[in-house]
N, C-alpha and C positions, 0 to 999 in steps of 0.2 A: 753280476752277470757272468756265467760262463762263456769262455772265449767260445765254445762249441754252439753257443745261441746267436752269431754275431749273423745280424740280417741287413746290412746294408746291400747286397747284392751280391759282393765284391770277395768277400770269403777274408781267413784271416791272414791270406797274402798281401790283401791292401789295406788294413787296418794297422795306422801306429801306435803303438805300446809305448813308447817312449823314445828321444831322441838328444845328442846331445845338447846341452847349457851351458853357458859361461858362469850364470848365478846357480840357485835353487831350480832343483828341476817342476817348479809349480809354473804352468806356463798358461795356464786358462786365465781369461779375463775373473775381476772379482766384483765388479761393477762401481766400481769406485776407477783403479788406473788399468788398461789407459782411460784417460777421460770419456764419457758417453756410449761405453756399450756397456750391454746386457753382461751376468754374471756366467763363469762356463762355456763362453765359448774361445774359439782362436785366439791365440796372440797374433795380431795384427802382420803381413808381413811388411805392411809398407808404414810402419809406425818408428818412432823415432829410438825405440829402445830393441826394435828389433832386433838388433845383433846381437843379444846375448841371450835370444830365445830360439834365431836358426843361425848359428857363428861358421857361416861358410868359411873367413878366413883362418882357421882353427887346422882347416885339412883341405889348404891348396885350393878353395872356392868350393867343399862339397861340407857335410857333419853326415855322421852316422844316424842311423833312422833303426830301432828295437820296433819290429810286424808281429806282431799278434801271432802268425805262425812262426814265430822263434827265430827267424833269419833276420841278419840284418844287412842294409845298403845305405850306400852311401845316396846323398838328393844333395839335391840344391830349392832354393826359396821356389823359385819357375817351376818345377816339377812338381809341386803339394798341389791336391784339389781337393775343397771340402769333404768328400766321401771318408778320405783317408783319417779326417780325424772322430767318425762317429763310428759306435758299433750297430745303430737300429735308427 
């Protein structure tokens, strides 16, 4: 998909591209862990491995967030809403 196609509403100032990791930056579910969801979607924020998928302690309680339109910012876990992580 071209970023230019991205039809969530939202444009590609609020779509993530990628963000920082503690591990491997593969952050989608596989349907296997964490245990019981579906394959491709979020890593969980309230899941027990969470902190090395959003590592706010990394930079002072925020991580870096790479938007779809090239800019990045800083977030926190409380500020993600599902939109942010699909493109359609």
């Amino acid at each position: 998909m071209l970023l230019v196609n991205l039809t969530n509403g939202n444009g590609t100032s609020q779509v993530m591209f990628a963000w920082d990791h503690c591990r491997s930056p593969g952050c989608a579910t596989n349907g296997v862990s964490p245990p019981g969801l579906p394959p491709n979607t979020p890593w969980p924020v309230d899941d027990a491995d969470q902190v090395n998928h959003y590592p706010e302690a990394r930079h002072l309680g925020v991580y870096n967030v790479l938007l779809c339109d090239g800019h990045v910012q800083t977030m926190r876990k409380d500020e993600l809403r599902p939109y942010m992580y699909y493109v359609n």
